[in-house]
Structure formats: C-alpha cells, structure tokens
Steps between C-alpha positions, in 0.01 A plus 500: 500500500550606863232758596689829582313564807547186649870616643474496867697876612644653787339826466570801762240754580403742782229489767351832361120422410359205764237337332630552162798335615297253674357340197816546288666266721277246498679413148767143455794734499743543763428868698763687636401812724781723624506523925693774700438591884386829381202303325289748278538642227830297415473141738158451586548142360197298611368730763380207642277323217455131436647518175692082490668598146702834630846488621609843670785593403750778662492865348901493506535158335222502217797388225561173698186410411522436194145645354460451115273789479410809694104587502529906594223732630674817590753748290731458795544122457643550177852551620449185679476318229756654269766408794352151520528475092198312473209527245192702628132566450328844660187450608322787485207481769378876492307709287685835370601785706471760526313561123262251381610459150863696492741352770779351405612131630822447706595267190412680236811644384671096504391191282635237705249489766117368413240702675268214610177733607265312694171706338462588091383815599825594667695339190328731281491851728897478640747633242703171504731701204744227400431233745339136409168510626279242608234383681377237805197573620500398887349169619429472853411179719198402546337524795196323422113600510483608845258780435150519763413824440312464841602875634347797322767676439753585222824471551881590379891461568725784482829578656547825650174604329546877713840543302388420218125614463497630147708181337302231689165684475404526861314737495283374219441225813389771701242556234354172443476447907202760452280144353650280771778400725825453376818342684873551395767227559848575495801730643414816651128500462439528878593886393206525305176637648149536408309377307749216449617209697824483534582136627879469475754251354382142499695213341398254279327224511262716771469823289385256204244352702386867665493644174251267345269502826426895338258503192697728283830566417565866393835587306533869466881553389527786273888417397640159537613208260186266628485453831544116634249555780268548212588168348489293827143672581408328165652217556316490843191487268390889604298721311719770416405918483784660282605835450613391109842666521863349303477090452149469738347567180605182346524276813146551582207394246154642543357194654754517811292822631544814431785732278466859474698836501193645658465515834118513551469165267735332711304612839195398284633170480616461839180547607369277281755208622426565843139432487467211254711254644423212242599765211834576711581089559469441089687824400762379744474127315574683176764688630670253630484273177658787349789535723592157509483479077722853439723469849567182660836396588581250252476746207730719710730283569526331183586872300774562754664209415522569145624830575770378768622245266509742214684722733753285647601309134 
C-alpha cells in the first residue's frame, strides 16, 4: 500500500514568518511563494533566500500554478484560497489575543479548515470552536554545536524589543543585566539603552556563531507560542535562563539551565551560569540533546507531510 505521505505536492504559501518558513521548505514538495513588485505583505516571494525547492510565483497568476494545496497563515489569505478552490490548512503560529483563554479563532465558526497550531499550549488556550485542530510542533535546522561560551555575557534575540517590551520581556533583561552583561541581537535593538547592549540585526550563519561566543542565553518572553531563537540557542548547545511562560515550559527540561516564573531565581541562575563555566558547557550539552530529540527537522517535516497529503486527497 502506497504511503499517503509519500505524494510529492505543489503547495502555495506566503513569505510571512522567515525562519519558520525557512525550515518548512526544506521539505520534497514543490514550493510555490507568491511575488509582486510591491513585495511585503502580499509578494515578498524569496526576499532573497537560498531556498533551491521554491518557485516564485506572480500574485496575479497564483491559479496558473496549479497548487494542490494552500498552507495559510493569515485570516486575510482565506479569500485567496476560496477563489483558487483549493484545499487548505491554517497554520496558526500565535498564541491568543487579546484574552489568554477566551479569544475566538478566525476559523472557528467553519469545519473545513484544520487549525494546524504549531505549540499544544496554543491548541488548548485558542477557542478553535468548530475547526479541526491539530498540532506540529516546529523543527528547526540544525546549526550544529557551535557553542564557546568564551564571553561572559548572556545574551538574547528580539525584534523591536522597545515596541514590544512587555510581550518579549525586555525589561525582565534589564533586570538580569544587574548579575552581568547582557547583549541583544536583532531589529531595532540599537534603540535600547542601558544596561543592555543593543547590537543590531545580524544574519545567520554569523549571529549563530556570536551567539554561542556568550555563556548564557536568556529567553524572557512573557507571551509568545515558543520562540525559535530559543530553540536554535539550544540547538547551539547554550545553557538556557527561562522566564517559564506558554510552551517554554515544556521545551526546556531542568537540566538545560534554569525555568522559573520568578525573576530573582532566574537572576540567581544567571549568575550562577556566568561564573561556572564547566556547569554552563554541560547544561548547554543537555540542552541541546533535548532540542535535537523534541525539534529537529525531520520530525517536522515528516508531520507536515501527513497533514498536506491528508489535506490535498
């Protein structure tokens, strides 16, 4: 019997989420990313990534190509699809706003879209009402041990962390920099000030290998689905601090560093990490094990092509 996930598929999706997008890619199936001059948010297309199994395809000629199935990750792709008439998975890549445990999903109110979350803890706060519901938990690439610990320093990666202070926790950062130095990578940190290092937007493979030259890697988002800087940090083979918020509380075991709602154990532990370098280099060993067990790519990519071929049959 033919193995329902073995159908190769032309599936169409967005350029919404980079590095999510980056790994989903890196599938056998055939990816087609809508282009327009106007690039974002409707024709980014590859924005210039080395990605050998996209084809971009033009906003105003998406039918021509022939996708089998439409992977969606915004309520205004839905009409989209319905003018394409071709089958479609949501992914939902966000945890609920604006209530916690009460908002109600785009989809809820129709049964003919599955809700692929990409965290159980979203699948079981968003009120996905009478929508299929599943989930794939990400996978990310690996970017190999590269961690040295050799600076002093912790470190983290937030976009627009001055926007978005309460979500992403920056000021807990602020906090922790009171038991050593901490850097920031990412766009629009040169905005933030003191204590903090603000050190701008790097791209990979350099940010990888400046990340794991700090000693700690501090993730202090109050209100996200589980950040992927967090899982390439363990993948780097970091020692991780945590601020034990939404799906960090399952993606990091106690061995990996440390977990805690409370800020003073986490600056506690910082500290701790900091000055015991050996004890930093094996939590970051464990960490990594872990990461490469619960999220490599293979397992990621292997789900999603159950759920495409489901999808598109």
């Amino acid at each position: 019997m033919t193995d329902p996930g073995s159908r190769r598929l032309r599936v169409l999706l967005w350029h919404v989420h980079g590095s999510w997008t980056d790994a989903f890619v890196r599938g056998r199936h055939d990816y087609l990313l809508p282009v327009s001059p106007d690039g974002a948010p409707w024709g980014l297309g590859k924005a210039g990534r080395n990605w050998p199994s996209v084809t971009e395809v033009p906003l105003d000629r998406l039918a021509e190509a022939e996708p089998d199935v439409v992977v969606l990750q915004r309520p205004e792709e839905l009409d989209f699809a319905a003018r394409l008439g071709v089958p479609a998975v949501y992914v939902e890549h966000n945890a609920p706003r604006p209530y916690a445990a009460s908002s109600e999903h785009p989809l809820a109110g129709r049964s003919d879209t599955t809700v692929a979350h990409v965290t159980h803890f979203n699948a079981a706060m968003w009120d996905c009402g009478r929508a299929p519901v599943t989930v794939v938990p990400h996978g990310i690439p690996d970017p190999g041990p590269r961690y040295t610990g050799e600076l002093a320093a912790g470190v983290s990666m937030i976009n627009e962390p001055v926007r978005r202070r309460r979500v992403t926790g920056a000021d807990l950062l602020g906090t922790l920099a009171g038991e050593g130095p901490v850097d920031v990578f990412g766009m629009g940190t040169e905005e933030l000030g003191a204590p903090l290092r603000g050190l701008g937007d790097v791209p990979a493979p350099k940010l990888h290998d400046e990340i794991a030259r700090r000693r700690v890697y501090l993730h202090t988002a109050r209100w996200t689905s589980l950040g992927l800087s967090l899982l390439e940090a363990m993948h780097l083979a970091m020692p991780v601090v945590v601020f034990a918020a939404t799906e960090a509380v399952e993606a990091v075991p106690d061995d990996a560093g440390v977990l805690s709602t409370d800020v003073s154990v986490l600056a506690r532990g910082f500290r701790e990490l900091l000055h015991e370098p050996d004890f930093a280099a094996l939590a970051g060993k464990n960490a990594r094990e872990h990461a490469l067990k619960h999220y490599g790519l293979d397992a990621f990519l292997t789900a999603w092509d159950h759920l495409l071929a489901e999808t598109a049959r």
